[in-house]
N, C-alpha and C positions, 0 to 999 in steps of 0.2 A: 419302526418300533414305537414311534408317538401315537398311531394309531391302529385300532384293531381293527381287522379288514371289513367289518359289515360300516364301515367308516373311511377308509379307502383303499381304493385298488390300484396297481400299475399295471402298465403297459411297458417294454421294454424294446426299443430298436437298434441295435446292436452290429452288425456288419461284419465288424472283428471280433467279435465275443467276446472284447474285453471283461464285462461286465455277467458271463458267465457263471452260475452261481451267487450274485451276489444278492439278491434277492430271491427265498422260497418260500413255500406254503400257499397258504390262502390269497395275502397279498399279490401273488403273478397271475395276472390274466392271460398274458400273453409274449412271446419272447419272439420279436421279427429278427432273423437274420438272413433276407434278402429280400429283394424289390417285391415280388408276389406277396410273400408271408408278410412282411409288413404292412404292403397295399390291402389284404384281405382283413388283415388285425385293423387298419385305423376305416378302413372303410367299414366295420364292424362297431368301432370306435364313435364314428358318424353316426350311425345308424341310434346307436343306443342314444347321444346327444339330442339329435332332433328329438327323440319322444320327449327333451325335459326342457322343451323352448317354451316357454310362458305363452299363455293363449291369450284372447282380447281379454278374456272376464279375470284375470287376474290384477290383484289387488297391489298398489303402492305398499300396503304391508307385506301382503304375502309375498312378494318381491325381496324385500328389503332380508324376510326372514326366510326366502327361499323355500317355503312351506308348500308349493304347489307341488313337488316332488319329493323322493323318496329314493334311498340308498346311502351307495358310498360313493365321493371325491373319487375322479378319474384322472391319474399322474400317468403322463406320455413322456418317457425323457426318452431322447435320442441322441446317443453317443455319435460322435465322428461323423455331424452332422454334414458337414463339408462331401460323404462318400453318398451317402441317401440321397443327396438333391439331386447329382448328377445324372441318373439314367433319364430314359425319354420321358418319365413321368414321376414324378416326387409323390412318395407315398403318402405326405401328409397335407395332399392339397383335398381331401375332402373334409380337414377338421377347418381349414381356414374361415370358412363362414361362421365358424360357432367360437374363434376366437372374439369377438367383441363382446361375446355375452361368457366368455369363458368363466368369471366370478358368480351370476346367475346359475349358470345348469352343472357348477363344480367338478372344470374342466381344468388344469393343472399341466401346460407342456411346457417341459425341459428340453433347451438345444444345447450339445456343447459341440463343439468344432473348435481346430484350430485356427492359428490366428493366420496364418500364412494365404491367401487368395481372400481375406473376408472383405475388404473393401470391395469388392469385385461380388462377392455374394451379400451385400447390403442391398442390390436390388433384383434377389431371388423373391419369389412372391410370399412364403412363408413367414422370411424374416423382414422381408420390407414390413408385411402388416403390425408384425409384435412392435417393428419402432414406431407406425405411426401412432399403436395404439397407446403405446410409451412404455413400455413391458419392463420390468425392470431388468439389467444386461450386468453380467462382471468380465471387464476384461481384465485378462491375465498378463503374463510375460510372454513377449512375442516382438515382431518389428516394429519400430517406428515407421519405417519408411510406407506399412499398411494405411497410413493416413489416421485418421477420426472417425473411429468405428461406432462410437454410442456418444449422445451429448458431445462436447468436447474431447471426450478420453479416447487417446491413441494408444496403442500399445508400447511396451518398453521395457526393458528389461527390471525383473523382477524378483525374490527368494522365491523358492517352491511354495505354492498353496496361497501366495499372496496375489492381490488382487484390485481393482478397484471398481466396488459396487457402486452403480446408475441405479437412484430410483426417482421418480419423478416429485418423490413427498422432499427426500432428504439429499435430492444431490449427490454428487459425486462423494464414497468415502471410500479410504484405505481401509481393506478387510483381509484376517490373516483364514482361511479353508482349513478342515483337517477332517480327517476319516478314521475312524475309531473303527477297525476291523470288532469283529464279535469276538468274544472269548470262547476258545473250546468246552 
């Protein structure tokens, strides 16, 4: 709703179809709900990034103001991240290289998973990179006994929608989530 689609666009990777419906129009590119479909969507995904990698003759400004390209911000979220890594090939190892320049070519990925096996999936290759790169992370309510899953922050029991956002500017804070369904 913040922006109109010649401004950006999602991708949706889904498994359970939670998230069915919850995004239509212009805004959807694409809706992966299984290994194929969403390997052919982010490999599509891929494809459209590399053409907006900044070349040698690009300028410290045009950088800065991202003027060498043209379109709309590309939003990847990927629900029930934890079911997508697992088969023989993770659908989203061909965005991996263009995560460092992710802010450059206005590239935008969403993981959420539960907290149950993440200390174990800290060094999947996807999310190992967003930590090194220092991505910013919200853990929720989940086990302690998961260890230190971002910064310091373990999981622990928590109210619904609460949280506590990682970001590398401001540190650990207490934040409360909410979801404003659409009105009919």
């Amino acid at each position: 709703a913040r922006f109109p689609p010649e401004e950006a666009r999602l991708m949706l990777v889904d498994y359970r179809r939670g998230l069915l419906g919850a995004v239509a129009g212009e805004h959807l590119i694409g809706y992966g709900t299984g290994a194929r479909q969403a390997g052919e969507l982010l490999e599509s995904a891929a494809s459209y990034m590399q053409r907006r990698l900044p070349g040698p003759n690009v300028t410290p400004d045009q950088l800065r103001g991202r003027s060498w390209w043209t379109g709309p911000d590309l939003f990847v979220f990927v629900d029930d991240y934890d079911l997508v890594s697992t088969g023989p090939a993770n659908p989203l190892t061909p965005l991996l290289d263009f995560l460092p320049q992710a802010r450059d070519v206005g590239l935008h990925v969403v993981l959420a998973r539960r907290t149950g096996g993440a200390a174990r999936a800290m060094y999947e290759p996807v999310i190992q990179r967003i930590r090194e790169l220092s991505g910013p992370a919200i853990v929720m309510s989940g086990d302690r006994d998961e260890g230190v899953l971002v910064g310091n922050v373990r999981p622990g029991p928590l109210p619904p929608g609460r949280g506590r956002l990682v970001t590398r500017r401001d540190g650990v804070r207490l934040v409360q989530l909410a979801f404003l369904p659409a009105e009919p």
